[in-house]
C-alpha positions as a Python dict, from the first residue, in 0.01 Angstrom:
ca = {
    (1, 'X'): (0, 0, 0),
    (2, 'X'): (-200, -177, -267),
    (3, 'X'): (-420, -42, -484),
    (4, 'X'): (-780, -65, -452),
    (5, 'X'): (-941, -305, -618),
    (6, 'X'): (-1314, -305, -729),
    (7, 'X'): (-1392, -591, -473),
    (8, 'X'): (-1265, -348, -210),
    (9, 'X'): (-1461, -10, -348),
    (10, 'X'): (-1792, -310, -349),
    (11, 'X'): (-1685, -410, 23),
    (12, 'X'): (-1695, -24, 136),
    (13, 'X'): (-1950, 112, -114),
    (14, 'X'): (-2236, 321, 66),
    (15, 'X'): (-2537, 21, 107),
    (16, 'X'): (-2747, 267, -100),
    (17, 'X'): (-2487, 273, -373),
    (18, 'X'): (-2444, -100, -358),
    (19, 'X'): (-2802, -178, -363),
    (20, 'X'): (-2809, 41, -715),
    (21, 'X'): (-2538, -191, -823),
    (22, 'X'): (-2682, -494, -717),
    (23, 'X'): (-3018, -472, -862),
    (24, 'X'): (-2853, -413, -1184),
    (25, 'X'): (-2755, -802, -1173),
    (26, 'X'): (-3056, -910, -1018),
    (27, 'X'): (-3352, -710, -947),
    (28, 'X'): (-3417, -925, -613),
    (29, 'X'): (-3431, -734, -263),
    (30, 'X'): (-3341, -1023, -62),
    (31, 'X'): (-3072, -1116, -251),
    (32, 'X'): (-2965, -753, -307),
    (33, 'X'): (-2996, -741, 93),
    (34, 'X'): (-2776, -1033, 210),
    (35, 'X'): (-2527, -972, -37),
    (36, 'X'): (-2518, -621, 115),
    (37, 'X'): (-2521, -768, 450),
    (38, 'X'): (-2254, -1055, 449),
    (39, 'X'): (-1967, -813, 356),
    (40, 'X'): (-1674, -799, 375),
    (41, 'X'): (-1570, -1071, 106),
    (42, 'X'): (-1243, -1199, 146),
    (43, 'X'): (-1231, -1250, -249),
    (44, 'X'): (-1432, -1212, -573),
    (45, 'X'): (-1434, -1628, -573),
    (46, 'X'): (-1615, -1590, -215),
    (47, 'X'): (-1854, -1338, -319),
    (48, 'X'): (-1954, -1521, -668),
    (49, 'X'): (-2037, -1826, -409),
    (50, 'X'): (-2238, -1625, -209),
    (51, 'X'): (-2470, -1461, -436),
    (52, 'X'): (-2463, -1788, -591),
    (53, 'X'): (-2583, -2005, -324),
    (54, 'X'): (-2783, -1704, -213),
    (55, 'X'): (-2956, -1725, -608),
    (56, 'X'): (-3067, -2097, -573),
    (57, 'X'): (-3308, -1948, -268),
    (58, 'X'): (-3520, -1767, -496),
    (59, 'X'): (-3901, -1831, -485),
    (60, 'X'): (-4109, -1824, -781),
    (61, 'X'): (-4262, -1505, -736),
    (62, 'X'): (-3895, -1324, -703),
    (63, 'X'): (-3770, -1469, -1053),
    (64, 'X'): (-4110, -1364, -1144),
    (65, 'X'): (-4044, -1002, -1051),
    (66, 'X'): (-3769, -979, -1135),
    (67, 'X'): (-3826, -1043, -1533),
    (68, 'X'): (-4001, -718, -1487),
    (69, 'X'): (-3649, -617, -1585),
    (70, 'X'): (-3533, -820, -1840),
    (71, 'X'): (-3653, -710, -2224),
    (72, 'X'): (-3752, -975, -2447),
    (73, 'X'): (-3487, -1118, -2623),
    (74, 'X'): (-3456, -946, -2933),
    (75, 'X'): (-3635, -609, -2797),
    (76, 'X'): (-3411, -335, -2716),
    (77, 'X'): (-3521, -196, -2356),
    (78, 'X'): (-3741, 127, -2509),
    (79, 'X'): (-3936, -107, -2717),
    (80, 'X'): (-4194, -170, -2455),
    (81, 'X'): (-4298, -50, -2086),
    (82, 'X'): (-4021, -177, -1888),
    (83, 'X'): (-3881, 25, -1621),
    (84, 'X'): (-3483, -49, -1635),
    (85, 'X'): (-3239, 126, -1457),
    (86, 'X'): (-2956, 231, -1711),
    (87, 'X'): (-2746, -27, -1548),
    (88, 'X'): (-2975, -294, -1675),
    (89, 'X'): (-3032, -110, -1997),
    (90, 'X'): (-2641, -125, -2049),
    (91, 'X'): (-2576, -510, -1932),
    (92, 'X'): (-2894, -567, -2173),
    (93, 'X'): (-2786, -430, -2472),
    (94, 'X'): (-2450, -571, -2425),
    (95, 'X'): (-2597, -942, -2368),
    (96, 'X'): (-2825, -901, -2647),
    (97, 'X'): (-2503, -886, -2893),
    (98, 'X'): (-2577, -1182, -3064),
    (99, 'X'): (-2939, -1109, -3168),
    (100, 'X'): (-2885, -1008, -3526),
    (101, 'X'): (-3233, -1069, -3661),
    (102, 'X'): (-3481, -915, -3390),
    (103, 'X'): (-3783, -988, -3591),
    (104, 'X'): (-3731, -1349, -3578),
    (105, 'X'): (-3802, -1310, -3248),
    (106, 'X'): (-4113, -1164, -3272),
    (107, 'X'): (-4300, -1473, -3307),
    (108, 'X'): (-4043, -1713, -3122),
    (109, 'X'): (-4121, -1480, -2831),
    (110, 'X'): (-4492, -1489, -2907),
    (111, 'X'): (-4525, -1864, -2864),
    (112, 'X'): (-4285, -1850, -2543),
    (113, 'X'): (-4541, -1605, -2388),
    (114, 'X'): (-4869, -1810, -2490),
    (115, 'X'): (-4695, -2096, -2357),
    (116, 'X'): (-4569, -2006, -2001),
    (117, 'X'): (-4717, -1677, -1959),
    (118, 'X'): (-4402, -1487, -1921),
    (119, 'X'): (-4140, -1376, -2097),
    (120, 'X'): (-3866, -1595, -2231),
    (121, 'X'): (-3512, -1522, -2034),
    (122, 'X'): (-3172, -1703, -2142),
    (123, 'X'): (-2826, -1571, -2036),
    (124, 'X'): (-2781, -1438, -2405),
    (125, 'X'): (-2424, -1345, -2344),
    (126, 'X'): (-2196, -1536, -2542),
    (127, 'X'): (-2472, -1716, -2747),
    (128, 'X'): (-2578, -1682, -3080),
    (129, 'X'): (-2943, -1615, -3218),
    (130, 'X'): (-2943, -1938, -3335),
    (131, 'X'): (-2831, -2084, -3019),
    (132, 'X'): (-3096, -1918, -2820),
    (133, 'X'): (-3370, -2007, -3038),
    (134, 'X'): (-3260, -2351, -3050),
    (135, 'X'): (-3285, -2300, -2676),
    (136, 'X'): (-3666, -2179, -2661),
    (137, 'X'): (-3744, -2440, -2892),
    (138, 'X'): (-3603, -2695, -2638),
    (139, 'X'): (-3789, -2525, -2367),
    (140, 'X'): (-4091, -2528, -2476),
    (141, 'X'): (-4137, -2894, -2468),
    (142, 'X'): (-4063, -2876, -2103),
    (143, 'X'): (-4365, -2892, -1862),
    (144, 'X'): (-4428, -2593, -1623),
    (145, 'X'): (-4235, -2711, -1317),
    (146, 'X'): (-3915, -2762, -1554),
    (147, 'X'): (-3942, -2429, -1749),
    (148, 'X'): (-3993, -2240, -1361),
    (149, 'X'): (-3632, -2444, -1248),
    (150, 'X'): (-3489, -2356, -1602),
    (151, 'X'): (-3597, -1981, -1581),
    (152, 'X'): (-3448, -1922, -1189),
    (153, 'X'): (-3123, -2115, -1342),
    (154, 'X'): (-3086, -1842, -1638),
    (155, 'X'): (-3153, -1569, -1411),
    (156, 'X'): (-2926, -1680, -1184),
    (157, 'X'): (-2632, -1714, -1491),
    (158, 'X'): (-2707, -1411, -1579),
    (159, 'X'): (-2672, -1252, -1256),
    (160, 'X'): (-2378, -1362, -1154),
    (161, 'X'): (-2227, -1292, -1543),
    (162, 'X'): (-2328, -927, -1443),
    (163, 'X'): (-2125, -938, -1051),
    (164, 'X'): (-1842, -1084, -1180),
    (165, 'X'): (-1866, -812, -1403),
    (166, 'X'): (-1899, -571, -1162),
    (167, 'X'): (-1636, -695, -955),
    (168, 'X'): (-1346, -722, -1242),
    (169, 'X'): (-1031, -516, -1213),
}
């Protein structure tokens, strides 16, 4: 007999357990829910896909919500009133590795906010600070329909960084 893998403990996980997992990636209910619902995946490729195809669905208002969860970049997840779950406290403070000057944030984040009225999200993992300013720079210049299709795109990266994640033996 083989031994169990994490894609089989996410295939037979309790839906409640799951769910906890799953909103750790992305804080999205209906995305949380069909993922839930279209087990059993045959393989981590086939669930990535899923979730995936499932993440380009995502209205306006979801990505919205779910940045509820995601600390500004540069903020560790105590500095303000955002209600993580430790899981997204943990995949937060490990994306956030590159920030090494936080308080040059502080203002890049200001101008973000002023901007677009939200708060500036970038898959930070595997990017430096310079990188991701760069990055808002270059965003900013984009008009509001561009910024909403770049913002659901980073969300999406960065959910599926955090499932594949999840799913790793």
């Amino acid at each position: 007999m083989s031994p169990c893998t994490a894609l089989d403990h996410l295939n037979g996980a309790p839906t409640v357990e799951l769910a906890e997992q799953l909103r750790g990636c992305a804080p999205i209910e209906s995305w949380v829910r069909h993922l839930i619902a279209s087990r059993p995946y045959p393989s981590r490729e086939s669930l990535l896909a899923e979730a995936s195809a499932r993440a380009r669905t995502w209205s306006t208002a979801e990505v919205l919500g779910a940045l509820a969860h995601h600390p500004r970049i540069g903020e560790r997840a105590g500095d303000r009133a955002v209600a993580l779950s430790a899981v997204e406290a943990e995949h937060s403070a490990a994306e956030q590795a590159g920030v090494d000057d936080p308080d040059a944030w502080v203002l890049a984040n200001s101008r973000y906010e002023r901007r677009f009225g939200t708060v500036f999200l970038i898959r930070a993992a595997g990017r430096s600070q310079a990188e991701m300013l760069a990055e808002l720079e270059r965003r900013l210049l984009l008009d509001d329909e561009e910024e909403r299709a770049e913002r659901a795109e980073q969300l999406r990266q960065i959910a599926l960084l955090r499932l594949d994640a999840l799913v790793a033996d």
